[in-house]
SEKE-736099 format. One record per residue (C-alpha): x negated, y, z negated; residue in three letters. Coordinates in steps of 0.5 Angstrom, whole numbers. Each point is the difference from the previous one (the first is absolute). Example, Ala and Ser with C-alpha at 12.3 -4.5 7.8 and 13.67 -1.06 7.14 Angstrom:
<nodes>
[node [-25, -9, -16], ala]
[node [-2, 7, 2], ser]
</nodes>
This chain:
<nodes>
[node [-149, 228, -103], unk]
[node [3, -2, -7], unk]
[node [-5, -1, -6], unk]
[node [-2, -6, -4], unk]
[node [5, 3, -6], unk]
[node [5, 0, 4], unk]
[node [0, -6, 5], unk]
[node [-1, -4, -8], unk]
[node [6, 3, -2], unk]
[node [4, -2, 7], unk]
[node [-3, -8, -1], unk]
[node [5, -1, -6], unk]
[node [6, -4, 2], unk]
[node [6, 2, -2], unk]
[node [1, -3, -8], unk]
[node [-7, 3, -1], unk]
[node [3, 7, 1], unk]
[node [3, -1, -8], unk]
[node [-7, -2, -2], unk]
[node [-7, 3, -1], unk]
[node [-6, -4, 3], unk]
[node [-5, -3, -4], unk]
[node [-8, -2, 0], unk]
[node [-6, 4, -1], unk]
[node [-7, 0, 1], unk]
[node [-4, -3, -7], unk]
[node [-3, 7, 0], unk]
[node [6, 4, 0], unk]
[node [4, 2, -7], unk]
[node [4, -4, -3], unk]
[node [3, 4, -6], unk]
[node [2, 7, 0], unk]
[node [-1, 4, -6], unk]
[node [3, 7, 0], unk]
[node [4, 5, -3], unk]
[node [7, 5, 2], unk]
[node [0, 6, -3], unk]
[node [5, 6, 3], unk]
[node [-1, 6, 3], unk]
[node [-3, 3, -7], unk]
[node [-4, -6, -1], unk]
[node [4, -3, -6], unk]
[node [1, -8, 0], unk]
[node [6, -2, 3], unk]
[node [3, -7, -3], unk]
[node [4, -6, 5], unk]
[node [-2, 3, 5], unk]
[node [1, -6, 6], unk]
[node [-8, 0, 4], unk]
[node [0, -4, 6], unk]
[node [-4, 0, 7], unk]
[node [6, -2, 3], unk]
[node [7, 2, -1], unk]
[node [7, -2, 4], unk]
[node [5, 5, 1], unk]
[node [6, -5, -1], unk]
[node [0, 0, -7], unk]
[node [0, -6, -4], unk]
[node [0, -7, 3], unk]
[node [6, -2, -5], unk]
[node [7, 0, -1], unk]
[node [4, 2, -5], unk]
[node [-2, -4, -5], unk]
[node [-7, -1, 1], unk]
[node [-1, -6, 4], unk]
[node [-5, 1, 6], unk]
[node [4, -1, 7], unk]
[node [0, -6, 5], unk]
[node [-3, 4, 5], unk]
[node [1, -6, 5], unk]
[node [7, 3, 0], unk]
[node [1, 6, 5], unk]
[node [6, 2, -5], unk]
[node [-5, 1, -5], unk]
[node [-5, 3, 4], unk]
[node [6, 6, 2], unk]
[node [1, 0, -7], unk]
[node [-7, 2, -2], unk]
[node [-1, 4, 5], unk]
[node [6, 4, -1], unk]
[node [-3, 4, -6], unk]
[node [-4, 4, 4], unk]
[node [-5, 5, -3], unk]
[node [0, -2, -7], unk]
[node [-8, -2, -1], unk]
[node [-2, -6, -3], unk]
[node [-8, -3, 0], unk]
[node [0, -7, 3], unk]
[node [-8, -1, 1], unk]
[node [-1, -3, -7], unk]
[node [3, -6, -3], unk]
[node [2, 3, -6], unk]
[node [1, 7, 0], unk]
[node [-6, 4, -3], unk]
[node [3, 6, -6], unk]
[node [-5, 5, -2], unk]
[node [0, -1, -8], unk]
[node [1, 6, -5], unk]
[node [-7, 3, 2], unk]
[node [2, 0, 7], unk]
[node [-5, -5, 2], unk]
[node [0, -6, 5], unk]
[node [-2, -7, 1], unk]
[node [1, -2, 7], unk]
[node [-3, -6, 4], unk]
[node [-1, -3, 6], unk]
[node [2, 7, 4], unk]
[node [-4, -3, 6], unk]
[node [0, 2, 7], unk]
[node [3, 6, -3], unk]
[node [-4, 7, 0], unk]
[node [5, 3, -5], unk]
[node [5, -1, -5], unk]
[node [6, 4, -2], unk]
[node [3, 3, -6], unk]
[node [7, 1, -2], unk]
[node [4, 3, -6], unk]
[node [6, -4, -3], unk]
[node [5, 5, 3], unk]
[node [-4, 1, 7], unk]
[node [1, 6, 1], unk]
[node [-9, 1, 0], unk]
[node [-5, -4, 3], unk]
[node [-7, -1, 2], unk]
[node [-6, -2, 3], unk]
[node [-7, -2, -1], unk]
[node [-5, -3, 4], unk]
[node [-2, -7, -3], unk]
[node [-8, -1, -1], unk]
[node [-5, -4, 4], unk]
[node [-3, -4, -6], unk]
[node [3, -4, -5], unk]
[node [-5, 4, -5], unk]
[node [3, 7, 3], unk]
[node [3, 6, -6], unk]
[node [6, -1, -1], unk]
[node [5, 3, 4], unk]
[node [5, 6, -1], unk]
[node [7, 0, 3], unk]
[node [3, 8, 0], unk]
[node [7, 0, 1], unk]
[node [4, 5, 4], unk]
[node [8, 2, 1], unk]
[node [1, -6, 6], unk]
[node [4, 2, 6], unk]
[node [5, -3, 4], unk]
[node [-1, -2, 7], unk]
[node [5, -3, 4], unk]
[node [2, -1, 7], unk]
[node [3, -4, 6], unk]
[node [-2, -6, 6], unk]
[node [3, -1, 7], unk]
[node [-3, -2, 5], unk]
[node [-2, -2, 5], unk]
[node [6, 2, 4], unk]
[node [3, 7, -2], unk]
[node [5, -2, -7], unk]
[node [-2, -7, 1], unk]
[node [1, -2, -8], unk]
[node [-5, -6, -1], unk]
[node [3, -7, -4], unk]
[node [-5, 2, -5], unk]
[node [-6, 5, -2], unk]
[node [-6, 0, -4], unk]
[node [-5, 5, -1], unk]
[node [-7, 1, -4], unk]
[node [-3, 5, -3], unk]
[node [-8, 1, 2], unk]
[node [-6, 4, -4], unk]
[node [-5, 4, 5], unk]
[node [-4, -6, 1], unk]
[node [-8, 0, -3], unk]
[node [-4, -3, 6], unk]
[node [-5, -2, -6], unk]
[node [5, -5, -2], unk]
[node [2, -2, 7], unk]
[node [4, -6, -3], unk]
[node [3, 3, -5], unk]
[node [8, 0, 0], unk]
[node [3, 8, 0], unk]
[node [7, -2, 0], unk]
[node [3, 2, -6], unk]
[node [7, 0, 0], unk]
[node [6, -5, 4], unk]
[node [7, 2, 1], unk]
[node [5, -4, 4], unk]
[node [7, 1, 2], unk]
[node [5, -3, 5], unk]
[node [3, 7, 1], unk]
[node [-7, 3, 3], unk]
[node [0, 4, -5], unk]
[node [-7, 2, -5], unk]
[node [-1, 3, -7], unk]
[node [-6, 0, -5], unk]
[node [-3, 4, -5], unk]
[node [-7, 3, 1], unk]
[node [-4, 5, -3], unk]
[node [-4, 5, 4], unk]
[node [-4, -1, 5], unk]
[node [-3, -4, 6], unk]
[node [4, -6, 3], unk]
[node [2, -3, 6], unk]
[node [7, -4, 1], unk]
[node [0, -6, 5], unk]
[node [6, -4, 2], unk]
[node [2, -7, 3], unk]
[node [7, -1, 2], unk]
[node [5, -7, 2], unk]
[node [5, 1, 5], unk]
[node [4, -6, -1], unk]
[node [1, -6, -5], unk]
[node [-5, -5, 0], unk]
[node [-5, 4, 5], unk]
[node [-7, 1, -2], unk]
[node [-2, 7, -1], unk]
[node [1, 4, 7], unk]
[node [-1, 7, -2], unk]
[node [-5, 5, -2], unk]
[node [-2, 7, -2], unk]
[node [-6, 2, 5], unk]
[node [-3, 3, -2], unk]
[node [1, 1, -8], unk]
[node [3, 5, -2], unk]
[node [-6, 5, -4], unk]
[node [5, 4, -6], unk]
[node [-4, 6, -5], unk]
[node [4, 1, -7], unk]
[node [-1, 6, -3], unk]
[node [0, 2, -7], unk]
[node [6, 4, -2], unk]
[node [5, -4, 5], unk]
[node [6, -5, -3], unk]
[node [2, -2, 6], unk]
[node [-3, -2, 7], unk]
[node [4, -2, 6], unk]
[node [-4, -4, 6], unk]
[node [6, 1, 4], unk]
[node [2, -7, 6], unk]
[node [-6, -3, 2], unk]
[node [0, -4, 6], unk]
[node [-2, -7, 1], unk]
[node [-3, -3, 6], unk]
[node [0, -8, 2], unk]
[node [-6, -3, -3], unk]
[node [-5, -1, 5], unk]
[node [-1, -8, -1], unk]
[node [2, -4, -6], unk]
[node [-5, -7, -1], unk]
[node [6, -4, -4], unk]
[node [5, 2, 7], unk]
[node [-5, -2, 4], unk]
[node [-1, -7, -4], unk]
[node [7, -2, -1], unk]
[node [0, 2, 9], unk]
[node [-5, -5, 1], unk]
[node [2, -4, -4], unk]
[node [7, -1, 3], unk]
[node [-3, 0, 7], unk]
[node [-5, -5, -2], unk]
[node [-5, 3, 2], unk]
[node [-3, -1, -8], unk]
[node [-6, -3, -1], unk]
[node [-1, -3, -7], unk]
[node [-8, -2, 0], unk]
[node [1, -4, -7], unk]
[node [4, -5, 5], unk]
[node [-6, -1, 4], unk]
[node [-7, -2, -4], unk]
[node [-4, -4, 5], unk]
[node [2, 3, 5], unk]
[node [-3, 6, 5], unk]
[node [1, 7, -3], unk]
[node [4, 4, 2], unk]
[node [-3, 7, 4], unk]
[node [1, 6, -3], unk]
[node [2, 7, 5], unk]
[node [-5, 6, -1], unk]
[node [0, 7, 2], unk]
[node [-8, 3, -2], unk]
[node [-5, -4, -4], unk]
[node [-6, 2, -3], unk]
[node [-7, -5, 0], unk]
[node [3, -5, 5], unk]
[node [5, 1, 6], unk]
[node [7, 2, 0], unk]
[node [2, -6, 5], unk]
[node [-5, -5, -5], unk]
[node [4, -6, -2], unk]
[node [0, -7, -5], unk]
[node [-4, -3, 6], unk]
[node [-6, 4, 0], unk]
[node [-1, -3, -7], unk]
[node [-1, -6, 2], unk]
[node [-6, -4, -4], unk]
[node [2, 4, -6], unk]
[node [5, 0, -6], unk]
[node [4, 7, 1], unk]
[node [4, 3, -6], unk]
[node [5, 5, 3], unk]
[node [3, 5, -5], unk]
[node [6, 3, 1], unk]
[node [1, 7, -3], unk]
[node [2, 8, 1], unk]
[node [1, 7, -4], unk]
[node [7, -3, -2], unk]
[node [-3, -4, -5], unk]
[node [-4, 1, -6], unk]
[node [-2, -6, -3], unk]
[node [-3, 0, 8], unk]
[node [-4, 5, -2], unk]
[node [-2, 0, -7], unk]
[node [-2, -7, -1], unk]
[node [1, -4, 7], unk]
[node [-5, 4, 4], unk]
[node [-5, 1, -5], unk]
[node [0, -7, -1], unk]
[node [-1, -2, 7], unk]
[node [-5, 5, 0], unk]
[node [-4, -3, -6], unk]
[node [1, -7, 2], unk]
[node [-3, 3, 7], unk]
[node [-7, 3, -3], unk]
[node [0, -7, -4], unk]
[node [-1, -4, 4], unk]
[node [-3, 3, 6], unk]
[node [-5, -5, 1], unk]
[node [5, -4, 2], unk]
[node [4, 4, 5], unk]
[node [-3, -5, 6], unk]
[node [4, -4, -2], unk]
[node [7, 4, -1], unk]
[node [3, 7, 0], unk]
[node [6, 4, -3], unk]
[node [4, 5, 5], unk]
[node [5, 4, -3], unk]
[node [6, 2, 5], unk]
[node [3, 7, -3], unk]
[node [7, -1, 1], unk]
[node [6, 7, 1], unk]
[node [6, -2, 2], unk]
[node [2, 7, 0], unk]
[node [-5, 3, 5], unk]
[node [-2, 5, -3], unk]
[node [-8, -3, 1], unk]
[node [-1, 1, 7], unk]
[node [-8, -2, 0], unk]
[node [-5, -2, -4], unk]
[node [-2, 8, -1], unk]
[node [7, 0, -3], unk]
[node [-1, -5, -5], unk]
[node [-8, 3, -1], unk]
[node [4, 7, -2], unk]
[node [5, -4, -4], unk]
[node [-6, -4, -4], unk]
[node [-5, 6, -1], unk]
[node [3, 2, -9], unk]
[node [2, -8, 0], unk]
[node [-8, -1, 2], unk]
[node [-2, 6, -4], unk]
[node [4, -1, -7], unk]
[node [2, -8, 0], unk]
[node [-6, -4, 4], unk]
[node [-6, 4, -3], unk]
[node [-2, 3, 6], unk]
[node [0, -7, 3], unk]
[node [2, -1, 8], unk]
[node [4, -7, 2], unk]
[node [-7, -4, 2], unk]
[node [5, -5, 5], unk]
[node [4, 2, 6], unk]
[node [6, 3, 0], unk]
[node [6, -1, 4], unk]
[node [6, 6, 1], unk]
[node [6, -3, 2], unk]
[node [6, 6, -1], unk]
[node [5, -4, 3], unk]
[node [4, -7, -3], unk]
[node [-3, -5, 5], unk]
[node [-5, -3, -5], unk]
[node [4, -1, -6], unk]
[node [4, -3, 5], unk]
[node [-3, -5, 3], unk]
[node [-4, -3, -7], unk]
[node [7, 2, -3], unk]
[node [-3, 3, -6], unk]
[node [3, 1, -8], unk]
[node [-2, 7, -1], unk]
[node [-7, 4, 0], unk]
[node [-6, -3, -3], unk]
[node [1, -7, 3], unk]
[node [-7, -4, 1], unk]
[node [0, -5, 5], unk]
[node [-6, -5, 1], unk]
[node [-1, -4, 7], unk]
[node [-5, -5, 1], unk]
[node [-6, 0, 5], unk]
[node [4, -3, 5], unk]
[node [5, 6, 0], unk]
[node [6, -4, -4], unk]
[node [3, 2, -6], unk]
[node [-2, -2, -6], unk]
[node [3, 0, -7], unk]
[node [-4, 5, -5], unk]
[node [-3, 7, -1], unk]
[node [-7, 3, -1], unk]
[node [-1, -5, -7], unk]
[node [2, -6, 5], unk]
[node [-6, 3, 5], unk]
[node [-5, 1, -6], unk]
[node [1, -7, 0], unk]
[node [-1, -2, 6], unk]
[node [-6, 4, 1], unk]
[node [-4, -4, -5], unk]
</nodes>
C-alpha cells in the first residue's frame, strides 16, 4: 500500500507538478535560519537554498521573461534544458550572504531544504527544525552527483507523450504530512537528469501517453537509489512504467460524458443522494441517509490524499464533535474515507494508515464519529464531489441543505 507522502504527492493536478504546496499547522516554523559552509567548514557565499528544487532550469526565455506556460511550445522549451538545477519553492530566490548565512520562510510542509553553490557542482542538505525557536541549521556541501536515466512503458520501447519524476527524501513517519519530495524533472523525450549530493532518495514517476490525457502511467513501485560519496555519475538504466491502476479525474470526465454525473450543489431541498461503502467502523457498512432521520446529519468527505483533510478538517470536526456532545441527539457527523485508488482495502487498512497521523498530528486523538471506507469512485460519483474536504449537511428529513458544521452550530441553537 502506497504511504500518506506519496499518495499527497500523486493528488497533484498536472500544473501543480511546476509548483510546490503551500500551508502548515500554526505551530510549524515559519522561517528557517541557517548557515552553508564547505566541506572544511568555511562559509560559502550565493549559494542558492531551497526546500524544492526542479531540474529544468529557469522558467524563462532568454531574455528573462517568465514563460506562458499554458502554451505547450513553451512547456517543450522549458523542460528542454534538462539537468540544469533551479530552486522554485520560494517566491524569490533565497542566497546565502558573504557570512554563508540564510533567511528562508514559509518552508512548509517541507522537512528539508537544500543548498547549492553558484556553479552546482556541490550541494547539500539539512533536515529543517521542528520549532520556530529551534538553532539555527547548517548546510554542509558535498560534490554533487549526477544521476540519469530513461522511461517506457507499459509496453516494451512504448515512449511516453511525456514523463515526470519526483525526487523523494526517506520518509520520517514522525511527520506524517510532511512533504519529502525534493527535486521535479520533466521531458518529453522520457529522459531524467538531476544533480544530487550523496545519500538516500528515492525517484517516483508518472507518464501521459497521448496528448490531451490524464496522466496514464506510473512507476510501481518507486525506485529507492543510494549515492555514494565518491561517485560522479549514476545511471539508473530504462525504468518500466505501468499503467496507472485508477485516475479520479479520468473516471470523472467518463461519468461526466455518460451522464451518470450527479452535482449535489444542483439539487438543495431534495433527497440526498446514497453514499457506496465497503467497511465501516461505529456504524454499519450498509447504514445510509435514511438511518438519520430525525437528525441533522453533516457528512464530511475526505482521504489520505488530501492534507488540509487531515490537518485542519478533521480536527476540526473532531472539536466541533466534543463541543457540542450535549447536543448529539439531535444531529451526528459521518466521515466517509474515500481512495479511489483502491489501496484501502478495510477499515484495518485505513487504522494502519492513520496510526503516525493519530500519533504526530491529532495528539493521540482518535476520529470520535463514524467512519465509512469506500475505496472505489462510486460515491464521489453519485454527490458529485469538487475535491476531498467537501462537507455536506442534510436536514432531519434527509434532504440536502446548503452549509457546513458553522451553518449546523446554528441550528442546534
Amino acid at each position: 500500500m502506497r504511504s500518506i507522502q506519496t499518495k499527497l504527492a500523486i493528488c497533484l493536478p498536472a500544473l501543480l507538478l511546476l509548483t510546490t504546496l503551500r500551508g502548515t499547522r500554526a505551530d510549524e516554523p515559519k522561517e528557517i535560519r541557517g548557515r552553508v559552509v564547505d566541506e572544511a567548514g568555511k562559509p560559502v557565499a550565493d549559494a542558492a537554498v531551497d526546500c524544492f528544487w526542479r531540474a529544468n532550469g529557469s522558467a524563462r526565455d532568454r531574455d528573462g521573461k517568465p514563460y506562458d506556460l499554458s502554451k505547450p511550445e513553451n512547456i517543450k522549451l522549458f523542460w528542454g534544458h534538462l539537468g540544469e538545477m533551479e530552486p522554485i519553492g520560494q517566491r524569490q530566490p533565497i542566497h546565502t550572504e558573504s557570512d554563508g548565512r540564510f533567511s528562508i520562510g514559509d518552508t512548509s510542509p517541507n522537512f528539508a531544504v537544500m543548498a547549492m553553490d553558484r556553479s552546482r557542482q556541490h550541494g547539500g542538505i539539512s533536515l529543517l527544525p521542528r520549532t520556530e525557536r529551534a538553532e539555527p541549521v547548517e548546510i554542509r556541501l558535498a560534490p554533487l552527483i549526477t544521476v540519469r536515466g530513461s522511461l517506457e512503458g507499459p509496453n516494451p520501447g512504448q515512449k511516453p507523450h511525456w514523463t515526470h519524476v519526483y525526487v523523494h527524501l526517506p520518509e520520517d513517519p514522525t511527520r506524517p504530512l510532511h512533504s519529502t519530495r525534493l527535486v521535479s524533472c520533466g521531458s518529453f523525450e522520457a529522459k531524467f537528469e538531476f544533480h544530487l549530493p550523496p545519500g538516500k532518495y528515492t525517484l517516483q514517476a508518472y507518464s501521459q501517453f497521448a496528448e490531451n490525457e490524464q496522466f496514464e502511467g506510473e512507476l510501481i513501485p518507486n525506485k529507492p537509489f543510494v549515492l555514494e560519496s565518491g561517485r560522479t555519475d549514476v545511471d539508473l538504466g530504462r525504468l518500466r512504467l505501468a499503467p496507472h491502476r485508477r485516475y479520479r479525474q479520468s473516471l470523472e470526465a467518463k461519468s461526466k460524458a455518460e451522464g451518470s454525473w450527479n452535482d449535489y450543489t444542483k439539487h438543495y431541498g431534495e433527497p440526498s443522494p446514497q453514499w457506496h461503502a465497503t467497511d465501516a467502523r461505529g456504524v454499519s457498512k450498509d447504514a445510509q441517509v435514511a438511518d438519520y432521520r430525525g437528525k441533522w446529519l453533516l457528512i464530511d468527505f475526505w482521504g489520505l490524499s488530501c492534507r488540509p483533510c487531515l490537518t485542519t478538517g478533521m480536527p476540526r470536526l473532531m472539536k466541533f464533535y466534543d463541543d457540542h456532545k450535549s447536543q448529539r441527539d439531535k444531529f451526528e457527523i459521518v466521515s466517509i474515507c474515500i481512495d479511489c485508488d483502491g489501496d484501502l482495502k478495510s477499515m484495518a487498512d485505513l487504522d494502519r494508515a492513520l496510526e503516525p497521523i493519530v500519533k504526530y498530528v491529532w495528539d493521540g486523538k482518535s476520529l470520535p464519529f463514524p467512519v465509512l471506507l469506500d475505496p472505489t469512485f462510486r460515491t464521489w460519483e453519485r454527490f458529485g464531489l469538487s475535491g476531498l474536504g467537501t462537507v455536506i449537511l442534510v436536514d432531519p428529513e434527509g434532504k440536502l441543505v446548503k452549509g457546513d458544521e458553522q451553518t449546523l452550530a446554528e441550528k442546534l441553537k
